[in-house]
Every structure is written in C-alpha cells, then in structure tokens.
C-alpha positions as CSV (number, residue, x, y, z in Angstrom):
1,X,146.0,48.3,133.5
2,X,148.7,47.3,131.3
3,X,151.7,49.8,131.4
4,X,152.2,52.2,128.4
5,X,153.3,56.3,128.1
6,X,150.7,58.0,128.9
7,X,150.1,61.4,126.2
8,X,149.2,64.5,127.4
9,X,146.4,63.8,124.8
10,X,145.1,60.5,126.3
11,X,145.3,61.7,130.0
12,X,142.8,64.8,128.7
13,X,141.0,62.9,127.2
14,X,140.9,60.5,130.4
15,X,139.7,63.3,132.5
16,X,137.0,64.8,129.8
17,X,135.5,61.3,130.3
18,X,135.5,61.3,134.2
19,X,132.7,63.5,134.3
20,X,130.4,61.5,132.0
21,X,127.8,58.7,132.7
22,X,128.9,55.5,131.6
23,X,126.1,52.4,131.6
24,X,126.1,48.8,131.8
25,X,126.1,47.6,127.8
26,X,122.3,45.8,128.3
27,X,121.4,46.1,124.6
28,X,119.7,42.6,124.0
29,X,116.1,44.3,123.6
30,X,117.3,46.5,120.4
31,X,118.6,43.4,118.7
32,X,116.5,41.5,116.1
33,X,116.1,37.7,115.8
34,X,119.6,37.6,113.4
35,X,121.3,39.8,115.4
36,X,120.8,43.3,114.1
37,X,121.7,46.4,116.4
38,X,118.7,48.7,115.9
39,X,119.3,51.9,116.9
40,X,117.8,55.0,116.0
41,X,120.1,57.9,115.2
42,X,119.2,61.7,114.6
43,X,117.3,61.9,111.2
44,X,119.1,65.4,110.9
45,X,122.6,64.3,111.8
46,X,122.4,60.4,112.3
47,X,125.7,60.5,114.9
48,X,125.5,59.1,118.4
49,X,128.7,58.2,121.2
50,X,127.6,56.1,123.6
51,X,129.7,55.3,127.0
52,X,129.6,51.9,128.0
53,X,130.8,50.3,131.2
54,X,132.0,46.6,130.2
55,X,132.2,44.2,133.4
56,X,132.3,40.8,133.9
57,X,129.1,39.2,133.6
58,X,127.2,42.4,132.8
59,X,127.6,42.2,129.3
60,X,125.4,41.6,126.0
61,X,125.5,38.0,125.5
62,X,125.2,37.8,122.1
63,X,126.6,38.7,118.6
64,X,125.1,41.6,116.9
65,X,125.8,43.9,113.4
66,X,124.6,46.6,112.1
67,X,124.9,48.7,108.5
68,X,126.1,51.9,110.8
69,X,129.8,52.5,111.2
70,X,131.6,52.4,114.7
71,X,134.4,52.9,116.5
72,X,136.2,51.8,119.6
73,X,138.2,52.6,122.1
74,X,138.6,51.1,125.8
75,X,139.5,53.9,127.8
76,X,141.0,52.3,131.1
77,X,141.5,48.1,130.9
78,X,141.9,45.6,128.5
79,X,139.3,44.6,126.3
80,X,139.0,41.6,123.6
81,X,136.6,42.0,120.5
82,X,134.8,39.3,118.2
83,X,134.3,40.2,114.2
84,X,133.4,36.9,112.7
85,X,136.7,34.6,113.0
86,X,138.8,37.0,114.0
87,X,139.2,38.3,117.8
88,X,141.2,41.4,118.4
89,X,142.8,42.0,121.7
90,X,143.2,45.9,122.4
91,X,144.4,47.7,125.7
92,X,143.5,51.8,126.6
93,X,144.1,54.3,124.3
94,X,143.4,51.6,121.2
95,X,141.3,52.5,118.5
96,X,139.5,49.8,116.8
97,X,137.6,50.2,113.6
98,X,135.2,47.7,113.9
99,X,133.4,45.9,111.5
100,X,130.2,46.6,111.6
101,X,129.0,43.8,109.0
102,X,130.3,40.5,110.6
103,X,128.4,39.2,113.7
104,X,130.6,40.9,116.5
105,X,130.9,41.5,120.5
106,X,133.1,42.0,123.5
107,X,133.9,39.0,124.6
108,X,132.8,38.2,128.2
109,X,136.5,37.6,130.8
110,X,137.4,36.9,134.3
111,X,138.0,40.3,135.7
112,X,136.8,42.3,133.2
113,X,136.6,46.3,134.2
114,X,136.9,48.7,131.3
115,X,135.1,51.7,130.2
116,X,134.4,52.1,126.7
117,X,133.9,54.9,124.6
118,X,132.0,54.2,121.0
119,X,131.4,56.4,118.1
120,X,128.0,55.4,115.9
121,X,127.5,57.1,112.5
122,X,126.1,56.8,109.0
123,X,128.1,57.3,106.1
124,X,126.1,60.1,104.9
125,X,127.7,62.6,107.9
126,X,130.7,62.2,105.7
127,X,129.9,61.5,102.3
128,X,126.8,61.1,100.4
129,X,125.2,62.0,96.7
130,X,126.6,65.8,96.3
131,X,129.5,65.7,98.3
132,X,132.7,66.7,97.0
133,X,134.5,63.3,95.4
134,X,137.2,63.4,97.6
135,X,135.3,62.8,101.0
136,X,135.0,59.4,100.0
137,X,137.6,58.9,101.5
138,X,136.6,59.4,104.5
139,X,134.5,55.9,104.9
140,X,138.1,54.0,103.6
141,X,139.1,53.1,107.2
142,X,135.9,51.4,107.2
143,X,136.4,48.6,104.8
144,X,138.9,45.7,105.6
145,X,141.9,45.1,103.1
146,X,143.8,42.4,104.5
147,X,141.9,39.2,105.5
148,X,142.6,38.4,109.0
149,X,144.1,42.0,110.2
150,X,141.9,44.6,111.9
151,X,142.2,47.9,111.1
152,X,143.5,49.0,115.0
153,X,145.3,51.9,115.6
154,X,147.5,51.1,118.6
155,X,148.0,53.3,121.6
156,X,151.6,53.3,121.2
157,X,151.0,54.4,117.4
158,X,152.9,57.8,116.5
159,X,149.7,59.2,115.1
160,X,147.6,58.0,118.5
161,X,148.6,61.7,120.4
162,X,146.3,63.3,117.5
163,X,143.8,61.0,117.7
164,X,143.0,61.1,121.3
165,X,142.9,65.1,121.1
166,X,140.7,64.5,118.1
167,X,138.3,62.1,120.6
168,X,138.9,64.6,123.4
169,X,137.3,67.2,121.6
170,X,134.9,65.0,119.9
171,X,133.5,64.2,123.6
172,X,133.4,67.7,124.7
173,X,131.4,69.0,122.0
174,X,129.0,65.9,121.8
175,X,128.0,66.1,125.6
176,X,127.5,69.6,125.2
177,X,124.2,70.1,125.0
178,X,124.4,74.1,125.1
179,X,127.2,74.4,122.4
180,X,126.8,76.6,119.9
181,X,126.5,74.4,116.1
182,X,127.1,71.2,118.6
183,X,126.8,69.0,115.6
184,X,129.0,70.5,113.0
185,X,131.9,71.0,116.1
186,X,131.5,67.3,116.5
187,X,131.4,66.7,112.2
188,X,134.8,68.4,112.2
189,X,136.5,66.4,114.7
190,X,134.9,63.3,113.4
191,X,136.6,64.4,110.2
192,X,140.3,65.1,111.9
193,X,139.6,61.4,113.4
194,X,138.9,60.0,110.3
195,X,141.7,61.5,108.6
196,X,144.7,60.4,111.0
197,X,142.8,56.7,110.6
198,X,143.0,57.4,107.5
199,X,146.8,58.0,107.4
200,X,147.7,55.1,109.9
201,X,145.8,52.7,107.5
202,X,147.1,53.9,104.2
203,X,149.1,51.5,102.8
204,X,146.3,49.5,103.0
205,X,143.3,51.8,102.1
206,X,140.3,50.4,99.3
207,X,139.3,52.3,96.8
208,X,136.5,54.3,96.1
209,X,135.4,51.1,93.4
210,X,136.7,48.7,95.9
211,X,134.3,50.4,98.2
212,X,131.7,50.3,96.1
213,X,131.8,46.3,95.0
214,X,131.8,45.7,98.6
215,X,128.6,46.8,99.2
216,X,127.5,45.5,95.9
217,X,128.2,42.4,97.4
218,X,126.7,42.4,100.6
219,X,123.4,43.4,98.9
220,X,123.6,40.4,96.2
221,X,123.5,38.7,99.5
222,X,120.4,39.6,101.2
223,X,118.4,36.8,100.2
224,X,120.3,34.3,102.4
225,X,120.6,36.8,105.2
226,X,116.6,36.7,104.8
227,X,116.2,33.0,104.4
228,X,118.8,32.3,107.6
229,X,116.4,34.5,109.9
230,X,113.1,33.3,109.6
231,X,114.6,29.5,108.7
232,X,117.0,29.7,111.1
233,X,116.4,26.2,112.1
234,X,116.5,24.7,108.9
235,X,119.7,23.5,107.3
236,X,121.1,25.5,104.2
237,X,123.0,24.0,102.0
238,X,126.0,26.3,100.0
239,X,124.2,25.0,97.0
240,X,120.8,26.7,97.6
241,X,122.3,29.7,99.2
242,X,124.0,30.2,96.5
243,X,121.2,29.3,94.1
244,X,119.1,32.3,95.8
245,X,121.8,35.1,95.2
246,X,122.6,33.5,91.8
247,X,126.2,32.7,91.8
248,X,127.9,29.8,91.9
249,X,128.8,27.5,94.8
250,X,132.2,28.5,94.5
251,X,131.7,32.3,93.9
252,X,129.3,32.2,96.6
253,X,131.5,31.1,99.2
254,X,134.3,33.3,98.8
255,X,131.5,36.3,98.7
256,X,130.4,35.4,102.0
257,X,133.3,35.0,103.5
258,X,134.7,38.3,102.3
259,X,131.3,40.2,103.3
260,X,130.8,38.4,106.7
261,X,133.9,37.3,107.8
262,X,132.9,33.3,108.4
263,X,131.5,30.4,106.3
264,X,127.9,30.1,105.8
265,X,127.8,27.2,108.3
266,X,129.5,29.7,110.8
267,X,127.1,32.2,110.6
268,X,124.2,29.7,110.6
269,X,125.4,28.9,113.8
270,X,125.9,32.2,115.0
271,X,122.4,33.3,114.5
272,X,121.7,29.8,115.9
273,X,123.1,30.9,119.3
274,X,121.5,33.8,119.5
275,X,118.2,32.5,119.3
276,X,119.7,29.9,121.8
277,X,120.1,33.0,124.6
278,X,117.1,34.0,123.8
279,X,115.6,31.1,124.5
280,X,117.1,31.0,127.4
281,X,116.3,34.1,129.0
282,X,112.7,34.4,128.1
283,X,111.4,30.8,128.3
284,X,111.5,27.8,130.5
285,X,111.6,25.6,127.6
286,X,113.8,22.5,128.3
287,X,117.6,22.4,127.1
288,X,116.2,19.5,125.4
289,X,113.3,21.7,123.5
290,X,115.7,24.6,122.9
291,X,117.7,22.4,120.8
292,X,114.9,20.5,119.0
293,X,113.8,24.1,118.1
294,X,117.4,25.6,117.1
295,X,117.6,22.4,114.4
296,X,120.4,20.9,116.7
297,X,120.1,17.1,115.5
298,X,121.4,15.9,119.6
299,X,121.7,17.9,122.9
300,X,125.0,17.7,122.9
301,X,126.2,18.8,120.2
302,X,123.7,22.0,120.8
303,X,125.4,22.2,124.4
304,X,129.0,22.0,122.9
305,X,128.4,25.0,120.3
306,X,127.0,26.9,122.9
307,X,130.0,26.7,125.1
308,X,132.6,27.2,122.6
309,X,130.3,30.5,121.8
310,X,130.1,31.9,125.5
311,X,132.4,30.1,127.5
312,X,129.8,28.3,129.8
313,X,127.0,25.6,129.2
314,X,123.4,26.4,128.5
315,X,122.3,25.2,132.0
316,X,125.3,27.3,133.4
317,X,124.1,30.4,131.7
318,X,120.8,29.9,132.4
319,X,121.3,29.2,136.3
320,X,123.7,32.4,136.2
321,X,120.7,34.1,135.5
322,X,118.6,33.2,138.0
323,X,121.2,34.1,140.5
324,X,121.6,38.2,139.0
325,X,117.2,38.4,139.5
C-alpha cells in the first residue's frame, strides 16, 4: 500500500468497511453480448453499493457500460481502471467518477489485492422532471470536460477529508437494514458526496445544455450501437455508420469519439473481444473457429488483439481456465 496521510476520515471509513462482506467481482452472466452491465436497481429508489474484492486473476474479463452512474473508490491497494483510450491509475482513498458510457474495467495485474467500494445510481435519485432546477447540478461530475482527463478526486485532495466522511456515512446507513428512512439518510449523503465532487471538479463542470447535447448525442447514436451487436462480425465502414445516424462521416466521427471515448474501429473491436471471452469460456470451438466467427480475416491477427486486450493469448486464457475448475 503506497504511503500517504492517512485522515481521521479515511481511517473511519476504513473500519466502517471491515465489518462488511466484500465478493469476488464475477459479473460476466449480467453482461449482454455488447457489453452492457445489467443490473436491476430498486424501482422505488434505484441506488445500490456494492463491495467488491479485486484479485489477480479473479476478475471480470471483459469491458462492460452501462447508462447508470458510478463511482469508485479502492479502499486498501492500488487499482488501474479502463474507460475507452484512457487508463486511470488510482491508489486508496481515490475517488473516481467513472464513465459509465465508454466500454470500461479494472484492469487485471500481478499482485493485485484491493477492496473496492462502488456507488450505482440513476439520475433520477438526484434530479428528474419536477425537481428544483438547480439539482442538476448534481449529475455535472458525471460528464467529462476535458478529453483525456478523468474526473478523479485524489486522496491527497484538500476536499478528500469530507468526502470520505460523506462515504463513511453513506456505508453506514446503506448496510443498515434497520435504519430508520434508510434511503433518504443515504440520498443526503449521496448529495454531500456529490457536492464536494462537485466543487473539486468546478473549473471544469458542463452545463446544464452541455449536459443535455450529450445525451442527445449518445441517442442519435443508437443505431450503430444496435447494428455493432447483432453484426458484430461484420465490418462497418465510418461511411455507413454514419449513414444510419444521419450525419456526416466527419461529424460522425468526432460524435463517437466524444460519446464513447474510441473510434468506431476501437469499439468494433472491443465488442469483438468480448464475444472472443465468451467464446472461450462456454465453447470448445477451435481458436481457429473463434476467429472465423469474430470476422478476424487470420488467426493471428485475432490472437494479437486479444493479447493487447487482456494481456495473455487466447490459448493462455483459455488454459488458465481450465486450471481455476
């Protein structure tokens, strides 16, 4: 554990979270074919926090996103996180507002030992039609400014003290299951997290019509999102993806990027490779077949994406599995 001062703050909130139940992070049966997290959350207050315990080798295997917001925070190692192109290395006491659109995961490591905590919610706990104008703000953290810079409050950050007693709190309330008005307790600390986030991110923050042309965007683009998942095989080119959202090739492109994070042939390939683990796991196909059926044109070049995606060959990962059952 990499050496930092320790706040009264983060050391309560250390000990609130010894006496909880973290699990191995074994999510692949809630994922769709393109990745999607499904998760069902409380129709009445659609808020979850699940405690995860990331080792090496024991880890979800493949990309996933989701429309739900989330935060995280590795309580007691280091931890490295993927969102599209960009990977965001984060130590304890971090707080990473991750983004929940782009294809993203913890990245797999020698030595890897760290207990996570992560907050799941839907932007209707904290604003929705009705709600007062200014609790948009609350979702601002959620939607990236800069190209290329997470939106991470850092440990060492003056305003981390207040959010760690703001998580502290958040934990004790959610796990108890007796507490009086449990889930508007847990609403108002969300809202004290949100707003130092909020404050460490300001310089920075979208607007409300920022906010609002993002998602504009991402829905312009659900036609290629559709097409990539059930022809995930096929080739695209920017031409016709761009043709199906009706933009041009040039508006297109920079749309994706912005909303996902990676080209169009990135993401291709992303949902590519998780097909690939799939594959994998539930078959006895041939590495040969699994290719022919991904739309790899050779072997190797199949076997070359897949280790620059997970750090090991597809016969590696396949005889790594074999060994854990």
């Amino acid at each position: 554990m990499r050496e930092f001062r320790i706040s009264a703050a983060f050391q309560k909130l250390l000990a609130i979270a010894s006496g909880l139940n973290f699990r191995s992070h074994r999510i692949t049966h809630l994922l769709d074919a393109k990745g999607r997290h499904e998760l069902k959350l409380p129709a009445g207050f659609p808020f979850v926090i699940s405690l995860f315990d990331f080792r090496e080798g024991a880890i979800t295997p493949r990309l996933t996103w989701h429309e739900r917001l989330e935060l995280l925070l590795p309580l007691d190692g280091p931890l490295r996180e993927r969102m599209g192109d960009l990977v965001v290395d984060m130590q304890p006491g971090d707080v990473l507002v991750v983004e929940h659109l782009k294809p993203h995961q913890v990245v797999d490591a020698p030595g890897l030992n760290t207990r996570v905590m992560v907050i799941t919610f839907l932007q209707e706990c904290v604003f929705s039609p009705g709600s007062p104008v200014a609790d948009h703000a609350f979702l601002l953290p959620f939607f990236k400014k800069v190209e290329g810079r997470p939106q991470l409050l850092r440990a060492r950050s003056a305003r981390a003290a207040e959010a760690h007693d703001a998580l502290g709190r958040l934990l004790e309330c959610y796990f108890d299951r007796r507490g009086f008005h449990r889930e508007a307790g847990c609403k108002a600390w969300l809202l004290v997290l949100l707003n130092v986030l909020i404050q460490e991110f300001r310089n920075s923050a979208l607007d409300r019509v920022e906010l609002l042309r993002r998602q504009a965007q991402v829905a312009r683009l659900k036609p290629v999102f559709e097409r990539v998942r059930v022809q995930y095989a096929d080739r695209i080119s920017l031409s016709a993806a761009a043709a199906l959202c009706g933009m041009s090739k040039a508006v297109f492109g920079r749309v994706f990027k912005e909303a996902s994070g990676m080209t169009l042939g990135s993401y291709l390939n992303h949902v590519r490779m998780a097909h690939a683990v799939e594959l994998l796991e539930a078959t006895r196909d041939s590495i040969a077949e699994i290719s022919l059926r991904l739309g790899f044109s050779d072997q190797s070049h199949f076997c070359r994406q897949f280790h620059r995606n997970f750090g090991r060959s597809p016969g590696q990962y396949r005889a790594r599995l074999a060994q854990k059952r």
